[in-house]
C-alpha positions as CSV (number, residue, x, y, z in Angstrom):
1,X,137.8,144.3,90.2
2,X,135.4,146.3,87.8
3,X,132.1,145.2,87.4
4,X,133.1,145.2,83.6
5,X,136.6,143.4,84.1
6,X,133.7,140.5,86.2
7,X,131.7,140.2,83.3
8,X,135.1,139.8,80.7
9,X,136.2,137.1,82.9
10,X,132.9,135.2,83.4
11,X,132.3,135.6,80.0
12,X,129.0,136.2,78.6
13,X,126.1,136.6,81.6
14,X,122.5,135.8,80.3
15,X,120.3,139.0,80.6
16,X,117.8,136.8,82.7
17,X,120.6,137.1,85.4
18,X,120.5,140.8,85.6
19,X,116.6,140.5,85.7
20,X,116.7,138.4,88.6
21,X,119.1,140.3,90.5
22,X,117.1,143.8,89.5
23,X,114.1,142.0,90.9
24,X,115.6,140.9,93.9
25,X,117.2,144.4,94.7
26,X,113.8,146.1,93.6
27,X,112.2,143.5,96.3
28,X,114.2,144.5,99.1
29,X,114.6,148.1,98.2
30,X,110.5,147.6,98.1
31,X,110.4,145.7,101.7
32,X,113.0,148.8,103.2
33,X,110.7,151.3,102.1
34,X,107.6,149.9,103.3
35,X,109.5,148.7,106.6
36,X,111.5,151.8,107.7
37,X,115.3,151.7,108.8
38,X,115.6,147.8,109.0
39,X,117.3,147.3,112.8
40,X,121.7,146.9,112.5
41,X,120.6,143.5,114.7
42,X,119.4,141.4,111.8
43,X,121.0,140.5,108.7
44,X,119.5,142.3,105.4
45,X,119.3,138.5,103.9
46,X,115.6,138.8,105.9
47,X,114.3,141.3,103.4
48,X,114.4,138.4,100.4
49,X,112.7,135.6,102.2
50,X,108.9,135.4,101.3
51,X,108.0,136.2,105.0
52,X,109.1,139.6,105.1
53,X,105.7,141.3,104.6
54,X,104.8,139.3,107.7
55,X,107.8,141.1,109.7
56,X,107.4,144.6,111.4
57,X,110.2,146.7,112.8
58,X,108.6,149.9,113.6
59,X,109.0,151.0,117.3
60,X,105.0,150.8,118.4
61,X,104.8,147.0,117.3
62,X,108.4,146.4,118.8
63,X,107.5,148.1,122.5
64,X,104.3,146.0,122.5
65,X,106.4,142.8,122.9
66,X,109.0,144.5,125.2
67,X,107.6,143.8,128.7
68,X,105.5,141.2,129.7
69,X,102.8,140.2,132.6
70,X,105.2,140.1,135.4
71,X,106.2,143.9,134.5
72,X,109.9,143.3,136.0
73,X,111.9,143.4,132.8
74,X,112.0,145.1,129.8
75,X,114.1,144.4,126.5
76,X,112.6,145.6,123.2
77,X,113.0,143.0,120.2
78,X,114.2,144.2,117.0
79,X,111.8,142.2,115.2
80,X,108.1,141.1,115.3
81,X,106.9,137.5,113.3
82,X,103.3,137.5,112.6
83,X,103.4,134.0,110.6
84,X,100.6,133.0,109.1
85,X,101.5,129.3,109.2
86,X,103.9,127.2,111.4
87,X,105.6,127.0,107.8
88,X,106.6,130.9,108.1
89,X,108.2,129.9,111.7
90,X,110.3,127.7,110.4
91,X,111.5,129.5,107.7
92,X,112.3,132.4,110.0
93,X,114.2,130.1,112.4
94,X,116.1,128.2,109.3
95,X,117.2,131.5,107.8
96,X,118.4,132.1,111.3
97,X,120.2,128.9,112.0
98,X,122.0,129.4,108.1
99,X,122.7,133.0,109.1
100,X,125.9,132.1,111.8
101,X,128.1,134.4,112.5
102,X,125.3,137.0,111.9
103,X,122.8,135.1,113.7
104,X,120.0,136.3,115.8
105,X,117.8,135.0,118.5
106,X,114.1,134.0,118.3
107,X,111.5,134.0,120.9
108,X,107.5,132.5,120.7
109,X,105.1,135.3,122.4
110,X,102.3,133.3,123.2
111,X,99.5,135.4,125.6
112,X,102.4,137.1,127.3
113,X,102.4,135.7,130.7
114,X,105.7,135.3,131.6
115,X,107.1,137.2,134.9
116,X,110.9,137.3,134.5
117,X,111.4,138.3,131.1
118,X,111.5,134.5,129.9
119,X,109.9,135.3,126.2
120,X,111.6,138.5,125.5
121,X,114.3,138.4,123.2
122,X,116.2,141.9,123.1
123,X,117.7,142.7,119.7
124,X,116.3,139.5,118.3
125,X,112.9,138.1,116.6
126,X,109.5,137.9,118.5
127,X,107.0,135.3,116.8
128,X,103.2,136.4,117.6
129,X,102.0,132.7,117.7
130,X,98.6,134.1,118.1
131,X,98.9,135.1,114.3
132,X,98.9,131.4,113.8
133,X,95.1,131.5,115.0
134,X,93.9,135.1,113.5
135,X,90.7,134.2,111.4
136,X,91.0,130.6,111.6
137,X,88.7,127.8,112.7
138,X,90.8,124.6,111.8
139,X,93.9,125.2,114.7
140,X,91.8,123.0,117.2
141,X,90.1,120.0,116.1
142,X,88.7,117.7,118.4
143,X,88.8,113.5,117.8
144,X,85.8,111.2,118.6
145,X,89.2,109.1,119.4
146,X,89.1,111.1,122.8
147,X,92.1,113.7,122.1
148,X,91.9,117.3,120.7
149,X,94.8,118.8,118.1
150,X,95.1,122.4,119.5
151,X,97.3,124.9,117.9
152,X,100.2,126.0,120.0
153,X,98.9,129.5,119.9
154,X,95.5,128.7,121.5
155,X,93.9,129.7,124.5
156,X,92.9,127.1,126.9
157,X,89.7,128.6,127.6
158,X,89.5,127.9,123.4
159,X,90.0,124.2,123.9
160,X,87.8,123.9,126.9
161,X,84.9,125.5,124.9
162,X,85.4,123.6,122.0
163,X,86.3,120.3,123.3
164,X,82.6,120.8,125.4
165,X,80.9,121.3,122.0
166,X,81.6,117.3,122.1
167,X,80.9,116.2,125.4
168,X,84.4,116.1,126.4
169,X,87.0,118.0,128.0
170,X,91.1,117.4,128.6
171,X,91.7,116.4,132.2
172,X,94.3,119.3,133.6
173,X,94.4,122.3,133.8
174,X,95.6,125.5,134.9
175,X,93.7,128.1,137.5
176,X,94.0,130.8,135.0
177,X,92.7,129.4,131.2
178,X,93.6,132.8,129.1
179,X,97.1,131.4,128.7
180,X,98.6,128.9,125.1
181,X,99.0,125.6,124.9
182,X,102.4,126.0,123.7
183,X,102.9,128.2,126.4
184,X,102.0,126.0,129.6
185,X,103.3,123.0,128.3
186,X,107.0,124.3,127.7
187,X,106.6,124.7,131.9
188,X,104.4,122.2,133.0
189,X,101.1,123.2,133.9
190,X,99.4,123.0,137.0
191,X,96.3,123.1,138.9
192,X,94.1,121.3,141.0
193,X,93.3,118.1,139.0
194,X,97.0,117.7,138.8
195,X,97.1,115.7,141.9
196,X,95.3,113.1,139.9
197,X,95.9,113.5,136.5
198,X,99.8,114.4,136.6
199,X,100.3,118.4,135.1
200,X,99.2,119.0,131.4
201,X,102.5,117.9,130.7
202,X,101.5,114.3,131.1
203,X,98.5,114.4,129.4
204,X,99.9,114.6,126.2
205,X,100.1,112.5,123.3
206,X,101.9,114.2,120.2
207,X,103.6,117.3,119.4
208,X,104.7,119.2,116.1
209,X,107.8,120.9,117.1
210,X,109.9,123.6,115.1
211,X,113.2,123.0,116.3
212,X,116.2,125.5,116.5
213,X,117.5,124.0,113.5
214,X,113.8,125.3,111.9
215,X,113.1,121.4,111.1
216,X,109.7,120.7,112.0
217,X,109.4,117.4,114.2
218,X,106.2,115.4,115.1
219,X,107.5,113.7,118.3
220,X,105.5,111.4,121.0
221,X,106.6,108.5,123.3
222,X,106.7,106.3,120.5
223,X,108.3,108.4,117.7
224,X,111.4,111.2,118.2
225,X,111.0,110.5,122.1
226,X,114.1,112.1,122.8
227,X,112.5,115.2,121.5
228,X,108.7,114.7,123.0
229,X,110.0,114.7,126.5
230,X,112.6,117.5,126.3
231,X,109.7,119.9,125.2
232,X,107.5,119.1,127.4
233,X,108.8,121.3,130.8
234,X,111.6,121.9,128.5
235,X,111.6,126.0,129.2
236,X,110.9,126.7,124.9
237,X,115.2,125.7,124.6
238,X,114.8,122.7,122.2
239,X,111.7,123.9,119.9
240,X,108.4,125.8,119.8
241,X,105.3,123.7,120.0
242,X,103.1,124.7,116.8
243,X,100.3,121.5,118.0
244,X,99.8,119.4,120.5
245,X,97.7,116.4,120.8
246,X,96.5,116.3,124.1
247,X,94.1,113.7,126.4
248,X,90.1,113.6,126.7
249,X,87.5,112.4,129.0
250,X,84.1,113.0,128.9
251,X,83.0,116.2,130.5
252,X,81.2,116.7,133.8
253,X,78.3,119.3,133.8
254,X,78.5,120.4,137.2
255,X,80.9,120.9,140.1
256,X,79.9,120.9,144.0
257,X,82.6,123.6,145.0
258,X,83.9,123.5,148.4
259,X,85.9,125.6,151.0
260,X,87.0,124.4,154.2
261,X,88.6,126.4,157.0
262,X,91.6,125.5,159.4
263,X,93.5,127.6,162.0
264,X,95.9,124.7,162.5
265,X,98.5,124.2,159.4
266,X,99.0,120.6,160.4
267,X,95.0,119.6,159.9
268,X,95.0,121.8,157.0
269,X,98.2,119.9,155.3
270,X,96.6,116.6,157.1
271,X,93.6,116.5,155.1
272,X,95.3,117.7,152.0
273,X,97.2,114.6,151.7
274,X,94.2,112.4,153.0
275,X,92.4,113.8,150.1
276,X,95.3,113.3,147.0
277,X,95.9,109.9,148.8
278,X,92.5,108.3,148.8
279,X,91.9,105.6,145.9
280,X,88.2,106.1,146.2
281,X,87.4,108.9,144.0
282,X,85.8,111.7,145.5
283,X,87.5,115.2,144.9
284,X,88.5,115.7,141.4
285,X,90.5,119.0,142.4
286,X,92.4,119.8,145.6
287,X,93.7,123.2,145.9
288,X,94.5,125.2,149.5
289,X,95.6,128.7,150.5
290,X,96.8,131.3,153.8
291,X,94.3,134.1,154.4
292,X,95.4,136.6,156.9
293,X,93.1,139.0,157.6
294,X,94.0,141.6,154.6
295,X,93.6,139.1,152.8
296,X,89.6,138.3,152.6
297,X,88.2,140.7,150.4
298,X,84.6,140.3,148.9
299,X,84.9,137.2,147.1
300,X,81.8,136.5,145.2
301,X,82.0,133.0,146.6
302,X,81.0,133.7,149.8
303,X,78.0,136.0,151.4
304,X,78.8,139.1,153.3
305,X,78.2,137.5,156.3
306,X,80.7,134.3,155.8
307,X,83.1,137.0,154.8
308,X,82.4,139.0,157.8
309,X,82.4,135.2,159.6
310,X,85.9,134.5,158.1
311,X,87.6,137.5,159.0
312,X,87.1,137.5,162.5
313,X,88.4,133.9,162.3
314,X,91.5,135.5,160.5
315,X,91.9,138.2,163.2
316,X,92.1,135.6,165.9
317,X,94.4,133.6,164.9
318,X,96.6,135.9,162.9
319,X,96.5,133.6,159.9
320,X,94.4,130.8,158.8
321,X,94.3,128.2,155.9
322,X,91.6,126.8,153.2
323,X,91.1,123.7,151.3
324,X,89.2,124.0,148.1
325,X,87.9,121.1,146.9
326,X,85.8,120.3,143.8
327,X,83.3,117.4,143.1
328,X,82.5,117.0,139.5
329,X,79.4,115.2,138.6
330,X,75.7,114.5,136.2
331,X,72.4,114.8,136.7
332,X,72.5,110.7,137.6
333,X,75.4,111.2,139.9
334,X,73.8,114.4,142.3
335,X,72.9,112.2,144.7
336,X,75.3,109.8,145.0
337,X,77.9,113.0,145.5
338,X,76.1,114.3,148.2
339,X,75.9,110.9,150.3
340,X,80.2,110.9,149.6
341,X,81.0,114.1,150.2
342,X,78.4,113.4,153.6
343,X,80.8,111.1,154.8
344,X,83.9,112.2,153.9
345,X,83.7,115.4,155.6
346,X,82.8,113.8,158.8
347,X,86.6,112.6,158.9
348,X,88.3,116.0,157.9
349,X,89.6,118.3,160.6
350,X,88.1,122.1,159.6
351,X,87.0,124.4,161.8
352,X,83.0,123.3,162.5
353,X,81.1,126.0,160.9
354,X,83.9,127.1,158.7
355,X,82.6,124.7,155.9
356,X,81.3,126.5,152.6
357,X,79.8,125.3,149.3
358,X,78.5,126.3,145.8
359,X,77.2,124.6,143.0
360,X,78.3,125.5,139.7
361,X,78.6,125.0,136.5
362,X,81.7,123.1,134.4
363,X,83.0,125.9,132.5
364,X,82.6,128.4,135.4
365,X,83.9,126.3,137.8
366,X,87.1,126.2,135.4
367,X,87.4,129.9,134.5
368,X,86.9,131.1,137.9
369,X,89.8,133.1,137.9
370,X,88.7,135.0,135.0
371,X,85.0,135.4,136.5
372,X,86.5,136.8,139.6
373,X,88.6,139.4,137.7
374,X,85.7,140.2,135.9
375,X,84.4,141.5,138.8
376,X,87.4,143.2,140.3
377,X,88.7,146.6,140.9
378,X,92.0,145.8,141.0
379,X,94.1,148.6,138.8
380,X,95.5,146.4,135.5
381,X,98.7,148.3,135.3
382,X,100.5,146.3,138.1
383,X,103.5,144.3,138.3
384,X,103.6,140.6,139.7
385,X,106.9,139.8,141.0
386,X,105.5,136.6,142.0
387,X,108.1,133.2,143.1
388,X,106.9,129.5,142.8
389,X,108.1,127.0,144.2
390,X,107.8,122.9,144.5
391,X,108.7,121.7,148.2
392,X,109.2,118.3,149.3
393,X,106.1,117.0,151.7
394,X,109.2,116.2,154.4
395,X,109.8,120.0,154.9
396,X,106.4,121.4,154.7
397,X,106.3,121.7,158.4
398,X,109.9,123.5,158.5
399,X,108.9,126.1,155.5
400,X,105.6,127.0,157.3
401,X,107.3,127.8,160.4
402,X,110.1,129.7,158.9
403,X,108.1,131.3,156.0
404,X,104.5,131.7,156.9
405,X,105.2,132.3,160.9
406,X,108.7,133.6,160.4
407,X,109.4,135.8,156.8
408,X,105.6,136.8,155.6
409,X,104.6,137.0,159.3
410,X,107.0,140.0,159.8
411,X,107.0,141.4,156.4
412,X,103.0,141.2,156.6
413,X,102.4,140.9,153.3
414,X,98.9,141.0,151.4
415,X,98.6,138.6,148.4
416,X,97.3,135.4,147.2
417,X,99.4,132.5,148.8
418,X,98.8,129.2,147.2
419,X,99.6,125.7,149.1
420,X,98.5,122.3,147.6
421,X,100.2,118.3,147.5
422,X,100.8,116.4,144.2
423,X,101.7,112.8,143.8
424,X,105.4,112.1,142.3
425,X,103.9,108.8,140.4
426,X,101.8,111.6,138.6
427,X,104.4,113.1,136.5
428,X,106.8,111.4,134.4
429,X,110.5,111.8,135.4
430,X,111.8,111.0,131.3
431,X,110.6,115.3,130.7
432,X,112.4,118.3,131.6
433,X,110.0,119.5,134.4
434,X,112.4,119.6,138.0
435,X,110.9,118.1,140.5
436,X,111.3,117.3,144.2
437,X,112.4,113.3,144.5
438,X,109.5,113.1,147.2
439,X,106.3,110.7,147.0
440,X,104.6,113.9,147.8
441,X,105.6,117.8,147.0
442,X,103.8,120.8,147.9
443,X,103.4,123.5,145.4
444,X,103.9,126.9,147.0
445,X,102.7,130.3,145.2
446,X,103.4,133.6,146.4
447,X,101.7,135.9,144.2
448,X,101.5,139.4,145.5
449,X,100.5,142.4,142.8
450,X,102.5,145.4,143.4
451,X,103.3,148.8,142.5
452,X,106.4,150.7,141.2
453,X,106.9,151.6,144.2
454,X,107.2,148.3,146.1
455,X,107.9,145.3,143.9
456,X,111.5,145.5,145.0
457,X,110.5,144.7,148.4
458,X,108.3,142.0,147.4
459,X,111.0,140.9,145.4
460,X,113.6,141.0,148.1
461,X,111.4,139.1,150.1
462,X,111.3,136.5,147.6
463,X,115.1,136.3,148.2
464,X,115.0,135.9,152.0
465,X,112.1,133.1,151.4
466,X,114.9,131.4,148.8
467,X,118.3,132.0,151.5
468,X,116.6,130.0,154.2
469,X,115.7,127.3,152.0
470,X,119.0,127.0,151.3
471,X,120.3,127.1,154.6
472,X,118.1,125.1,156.1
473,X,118.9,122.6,153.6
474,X,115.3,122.4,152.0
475,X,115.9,121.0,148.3
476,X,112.9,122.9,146.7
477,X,112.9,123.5,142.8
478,X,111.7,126.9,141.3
479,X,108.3,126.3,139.1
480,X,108.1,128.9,136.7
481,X,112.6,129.2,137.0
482,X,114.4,132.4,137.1
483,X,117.6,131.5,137.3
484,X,120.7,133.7,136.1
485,X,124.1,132.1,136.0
486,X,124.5,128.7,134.5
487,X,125.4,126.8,138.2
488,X,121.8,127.9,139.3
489,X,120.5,126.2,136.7
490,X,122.3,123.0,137.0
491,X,121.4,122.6,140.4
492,X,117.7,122.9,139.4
493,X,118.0,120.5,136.9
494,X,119.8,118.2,139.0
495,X,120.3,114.9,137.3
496,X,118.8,115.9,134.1
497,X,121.0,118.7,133.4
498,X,123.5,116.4,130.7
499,X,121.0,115.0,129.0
500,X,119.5,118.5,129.0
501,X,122.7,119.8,127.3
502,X,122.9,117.1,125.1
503,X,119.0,117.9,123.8
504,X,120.0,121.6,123.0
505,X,123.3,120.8,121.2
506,X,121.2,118.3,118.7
507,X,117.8,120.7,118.6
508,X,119.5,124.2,119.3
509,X,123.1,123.9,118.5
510,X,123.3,127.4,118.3
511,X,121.1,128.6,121.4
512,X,118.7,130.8,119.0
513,X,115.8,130.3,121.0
514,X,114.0,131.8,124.2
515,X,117.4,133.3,125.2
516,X,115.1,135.3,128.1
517,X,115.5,132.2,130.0
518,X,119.4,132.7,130.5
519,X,120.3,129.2,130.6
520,X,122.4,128.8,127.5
521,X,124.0,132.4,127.2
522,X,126.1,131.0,124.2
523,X,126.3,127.6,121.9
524,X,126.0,124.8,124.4
């Protein structure tokens, strides 16, 4: 039909028709020129919504967002989201969701710290939550109520420093602090404290939620629960966190920092427990850790002679364990932490002599990880095929000797090894986060830094270390997941895998989001 013939059959068209539709084409004849060759991927519809001058296609922005911190994967978006408001996500995501067939996937970029290509979305949308942040001081906001608002595109090292500004600071945390909000909390969240306080996840009040539906939510226990407790360990498949409302308690200003050596794993796991265990509080973090003797470089938390000290110890017994403890306390509380910490060590089993402590301050006792990097010479251009795991307190014994003695014993390997306890009771079974159906569970982090050259045997190793948990029957969960067929995943999920499904068919119906996980490869 002509475009004359349209007109005589319509009948007349008022001219303000043809002005709107000039305007429209001259907008997205405007937003093509400014953009470059828009990407075959997404639908041309894009170039009318009001966010499109927020969008960028060119190739530099796109390989920025292609890789991330583990360095293991690649996969180049076709888009990149710098929203200005949470109100720009969900525009982005309801234009998607309306766009079916010609959908397209979306995936939040938070600091980038992701090891298995979870936040990449090749072909799709990227959305740099740290826009969300750029230039503004009213995205954390802290309550005399005892709970802080933070943005889901802030830093924890930005909460802990303005959350101190009040005398109060939340209660867990992670060892590294340069990472989001949103982006810990759609994992769990883990550190030290956690033995106490549960992970970040359940220290949590409220959430604001952008589902994959691009309907924002404000969930908690009491209000769109269903929602609240998906999210939270919920792998970014049901929404993306644009706030969070998270739990205070009135900061510490100092922290006695302790580390104790073992050359015997049962004292070292022995006294772990004894300390997570005791109802009298004394540590308020419990971490531990296998040295061999590659292993002890020149940390700045010992002298040159402890390190000297500690390596010998190392050599000798081929591999030897820490605890790290920490002790947080006031001026009017110095002493009284002494006297404890006096007689608690009397009843732990480290090596005598092998007992080292610092006093530090709050804030650097909590960015330590950052501190030491500061002062490392460590190239930046590595990769990190690292592999978490949570293992039940009934098997320790059984993945020491087969993992520690047996697999990295052979292999030799040099890299941080983490091993620490947390209490069941301390997490709450309603959210997503798998977890070992044990009274106690040992987190387990193997986090070697490696080149191009050798990742893929780090990362092979990694597979042996998962093949005899399997055959020996140990029922370990992945922290951290990288799964990549659907069965994998339902086995991690375990019990929760239905209601799972059910969350992402009423949040996500059509699977838009963080498709780097690989759990839902099409609607669920």
């Amino acid at each position: 039909m002509s475009a004359l013939m349209a007109v005589q059959r319509l009948g007349r068209i008022p001219a303000a028709f043809f002005l709107a539709l000039s305007l429209v084409n001259s907008f997205v004849f405007s937003a093509v020129d400014r953009l470059g060759t828009w990407p075959a991927a997404l639908p041309e519809g894009l170039l009318a919504l009001d966010i499109v001058d927020k969008i960028q296609v060119d190739p530099n922005t796109t390989a920025r967002f292609s890789t991330d911190f583990g360095g293991l994967s690649q996969a180049a978006p076709a888009a990149v989201l710098y929203p200005s408001s949470p109100d720009d996500i969900a525009t982005l995501v309801r234009f998607a969701y309306s766009s079916s067939p010609s959908s397209f996937s979306i995936a939040a970029h938070g600091h980038g710290h992701s090891i298995r290509g979870q936040a990449l979305v090749p072909g799709g949308v990227v959305v740099d939550m740290a826009s969300l942040g750029r230039g503004r001081s009213d995205r954390i906001n802290v309550s005399s109520d005892w709970y802080v608002d933070a943005g889901g595109e802030q830093l924890w090292i930005d909460v802990l420093r303005e959350t101190l500004e009040h005398g109060l600071s939340p209660r867990s945390w992670t060892d590294y602090l340069y990472l989001t909000v949103g982006g810990t909390l759609s994992n769990a969240g883990i550190s030290g404290q956690a033995f106490r306080h549960g992970p970040q996840i359940s220290n949590v009040y409220e959430l604001d939620v952008i589902t994959g539906k691009g309907d924002t939510i404000t969930c908690s226990r009491e209000e769109n629960s269903d929602l609240f407790y998906g999210v939270l360990g919920g792998l970014g498949q049901f929404g993306i966190i644009t706030r969070a409302r998270i739990a205070l308690e009135p900061a510490p200003q100092r922290v006695r920092w302790l580390r104790l050596f073992y050359t015997d794993f049962s004292s070292f796991t022995g006294d772990q427990e004894l300390l997570v265990s005791m109802t009298e509080k004394v540590f308020d973090y419990v971490e531990g850790q296998l040295l061999t003797e590659k292993d002890v470089g020149n940390s700045s938390f010992f002298s040159d002679n402890d390190t000297e000290k500690i390596k010998m110890l190392a050599a000798e017994y081929g591999g030897i364990y820490f605890v790290e403890g920490g002790v947080y306390y006031g001026p009017a509380t110095a002493s009284m932490v002494d006297r404890k910490l006096e007689s608690l060590l009397k009843r732990l089993s480290f090596v005598p002599g092998f007992a080292f402590t610092k006093d530090v301050a709050y804030i650097s006792f909590l960015n330590r990880v950052q501190e030491e990097e500061t002062h490392s010479t460590a190239p930046e251009d590595v990769l990190h095929p690292w592999l978490n795991m949570f293992v039940p307190k009934s098997r320790i014994r059984d993945f020491e000797m087969g993992v520690f003695k047996g697999i990295l014993k052979k292999n030799n390997p040099i890299g941080l090894v983490l091993i620490y306890p947390f209490n069941y009771n301390k997490w709450d079974d309603k959210m997503s986060a798998a977890i070992p159906d044990e009274e106690v569970f040992y987190t387990i982090g193997l986090l070697p830094s490696a080149t191009v050259d050798d990742w893929k045997y780090l990362d092979s190793q990694n597979d042996e270390i998962l093949r005899f948990c399997h055959q020996e029957g140990i029922d370990f969960k992945q922290y951290l997941p990288h799964y990549t067929t659907q069965t994998d995943w339902k086995n991690h999920f375990g019990l929760k895998w239905d209601a799972f499904v059910q969350l992402k068919r009423r949040y996500d119906p059509q699977a838009l989001l963080s498709p780097g996980q690989r759990i839902f490869t099409s609607s669920p």
